[in-house]
N, C-alpha and C positions, 0 to 999 in steps of 0.2 A: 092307548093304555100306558101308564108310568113305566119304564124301568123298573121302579122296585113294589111290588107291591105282594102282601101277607093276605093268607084266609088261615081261619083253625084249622086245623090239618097234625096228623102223626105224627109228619115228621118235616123237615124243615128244609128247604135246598134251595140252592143258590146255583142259577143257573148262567153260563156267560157264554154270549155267541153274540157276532157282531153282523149277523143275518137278523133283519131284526123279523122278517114275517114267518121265519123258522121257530125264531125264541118264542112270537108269541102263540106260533100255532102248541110249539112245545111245552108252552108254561100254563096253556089250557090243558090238554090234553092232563099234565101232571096234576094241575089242580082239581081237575073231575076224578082223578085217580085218587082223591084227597089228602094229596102233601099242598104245604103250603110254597109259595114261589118266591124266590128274590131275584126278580132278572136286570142284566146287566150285559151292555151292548159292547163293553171291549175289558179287559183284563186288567187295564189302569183302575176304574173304578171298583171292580171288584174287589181289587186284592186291597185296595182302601178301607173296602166294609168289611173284607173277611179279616183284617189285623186290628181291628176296634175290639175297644176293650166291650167283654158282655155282650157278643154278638150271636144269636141262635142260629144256627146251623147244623144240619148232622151229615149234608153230603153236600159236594159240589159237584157238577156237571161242567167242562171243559171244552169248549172248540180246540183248534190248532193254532191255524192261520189267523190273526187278527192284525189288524191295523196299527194300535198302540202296542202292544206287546203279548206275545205269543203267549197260549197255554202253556208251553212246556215252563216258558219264564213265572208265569203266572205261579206253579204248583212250587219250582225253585224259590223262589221269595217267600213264595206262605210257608216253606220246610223251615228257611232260616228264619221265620219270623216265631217258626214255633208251632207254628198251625199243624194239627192234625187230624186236620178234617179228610175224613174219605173223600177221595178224587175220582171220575170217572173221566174220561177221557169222551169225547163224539165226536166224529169228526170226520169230515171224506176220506182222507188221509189213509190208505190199506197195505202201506210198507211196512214189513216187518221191523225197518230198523229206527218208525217213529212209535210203534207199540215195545218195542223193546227198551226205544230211552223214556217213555212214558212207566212202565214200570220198574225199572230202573229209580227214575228218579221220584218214586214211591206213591204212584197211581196205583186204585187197585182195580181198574179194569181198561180196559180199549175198548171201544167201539164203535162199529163203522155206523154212518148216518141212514146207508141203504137199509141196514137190520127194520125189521117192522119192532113198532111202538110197545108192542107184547114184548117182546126180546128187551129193548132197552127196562123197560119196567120190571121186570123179575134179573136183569141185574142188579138194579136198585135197590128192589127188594133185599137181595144177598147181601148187598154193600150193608147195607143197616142192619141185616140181623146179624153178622159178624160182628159189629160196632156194640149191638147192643148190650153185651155185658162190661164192658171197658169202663173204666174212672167207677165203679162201684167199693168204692173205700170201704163199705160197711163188709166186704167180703172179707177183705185181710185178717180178719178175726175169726173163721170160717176154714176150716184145715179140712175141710172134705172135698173140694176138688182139686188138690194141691197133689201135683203127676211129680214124682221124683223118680230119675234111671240116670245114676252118676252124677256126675258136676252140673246136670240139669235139673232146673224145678218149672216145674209150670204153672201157673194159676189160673184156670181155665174160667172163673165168673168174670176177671178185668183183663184180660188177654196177656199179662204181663210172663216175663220168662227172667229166668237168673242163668247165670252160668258161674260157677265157680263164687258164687255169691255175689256176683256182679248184675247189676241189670241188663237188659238187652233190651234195646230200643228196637221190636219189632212193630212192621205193620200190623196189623189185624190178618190180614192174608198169608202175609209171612210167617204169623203165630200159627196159624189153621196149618200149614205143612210140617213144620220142627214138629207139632203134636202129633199131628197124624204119622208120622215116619217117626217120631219116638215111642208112642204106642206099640209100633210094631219092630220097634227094635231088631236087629237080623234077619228079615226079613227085604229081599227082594220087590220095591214098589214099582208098578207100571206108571208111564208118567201120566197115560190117560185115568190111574187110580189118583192120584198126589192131584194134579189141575179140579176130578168131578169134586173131588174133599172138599175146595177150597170155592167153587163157582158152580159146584152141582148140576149132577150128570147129567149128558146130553149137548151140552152145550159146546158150539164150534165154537175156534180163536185163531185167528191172526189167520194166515194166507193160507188157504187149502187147506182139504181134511187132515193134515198131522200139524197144522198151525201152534196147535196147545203144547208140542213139544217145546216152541220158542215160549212160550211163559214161561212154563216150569225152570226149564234150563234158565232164565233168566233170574227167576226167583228167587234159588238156588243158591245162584254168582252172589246177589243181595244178601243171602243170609251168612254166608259163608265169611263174608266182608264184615257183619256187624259183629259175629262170632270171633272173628281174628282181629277187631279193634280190641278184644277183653283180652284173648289169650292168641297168641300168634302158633302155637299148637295145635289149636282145632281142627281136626281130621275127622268127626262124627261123621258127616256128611258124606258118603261113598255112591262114586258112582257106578252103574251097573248098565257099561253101551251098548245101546240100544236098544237099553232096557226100560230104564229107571234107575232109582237111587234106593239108599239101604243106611239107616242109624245105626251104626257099628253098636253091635251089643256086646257090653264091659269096657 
């Protein structure tokens, strides 16, 4: 089977793993699931096709370990290249502190290889329904889903955020929290409420049954940072230990 190869399919993904009977049992299974595959056996060539001009993709899928150069480098390079394609992470890999610099460095999910095939698929699923309103320019004309509560706007059909009239370069994930905890403004969030919002309930993460507290907390850190690139004041964000978090309302 080639490395890269297309069927008609929803939706488009780009897959990299340097296992090559993993990738392609993977890249079937996906394409019976009817996305289309682009597979690629180490991170060098991918990140070649994912920085071409005019290239279709709406997710990539990530190993860790590779031979040429690792995942984590892989999603670095495609950040500063611009790229922002949804990243998903697979990988054996079940330390918290490689899901941690995985969403950190703006993956929007971790997941272990053990998980069964249902599990990884209805991430994927989430990954792109998230995505799916983004880059929708014909919305900006469109003031009805447009969330204002102070120096925040939101615009919920292209995931986009302001602060202070500033843009804010959120992920897609990281948009789905600031919304959900601005919505409820003063209000006390559980962090198992903040994580189902954003990956939909039920679903474990990262080590053991409170795994998801390390998302969210990590999340958080990420937004708090893009926040304080616009305005070094930014305090909205409150945390409530051992709780969850709280959008300071006024």
């Amino acid at each position: 089977m080639d490395d890269a190869r297309r069927t008609e399919a929803r939706a488009a993904v780009v897959l990299v793993d340097d296992d090559d009977l993993f990738r392609e049992s993977l890249e079937n299974n996906l394409e019976d699931s009817g996305f289309a595959v682009t597979g690629f056996p180490g991170g060098a060539p991918a990140l070649e096709y994912l920085t071409r001009d005019g290239v279709e993709a709406d997710l990539v899928i990530l190993d860790w370990k590779m031979p040429d150069i690792t995942g984590i480098e892989v999603l670095r390079k495609l950040r500063d290249e611009g790229g922002e394609y949804p990243v998903i992470f697979l990988t054996t890999l079940s330390d918290q502190i490689y899901e941690e610099a995985a969403l950190i460095g703006g993956a929007v999910d971790f997941v272990e290889k053990s998980r069964s095939f249902a599990i990884l698929l209805k991430r994927i699923e989430n990954a792109l329904s998230a995505s799916s309103g983004a880059g929708d320019d014909d919305a900006e004309d469109d003031d009805a889903d447009e969330f204002t509560i102070g120096s925040l706007v939101l615009r919920t059909s292209n995931a986009r955020a302001q602060w202070n009239g500033k843009p804010v370069s959120l992920t897609l994930g990281e948009f789905n929290i600031v919304a959900y905890l601005a919505r409820r403004a003063g209000d006390d969030v559980r962090y198992r409420e903040i994580y189902d919002a954003v990956r939909g309930s039920g679903f474990a993460a990262g080590a053991g049954p409170e795994g998801y507290r390390v998302n969210v907390r990590t999340a958080i850190k990420r937004i708090r940072k893009k926040f304080r690139d616009i305005d070094n004041d930014f305090e909205q964000i409150e945390n409530y230990p051992g709780f969850g978090y709280r959008w300071r309302d006024g």
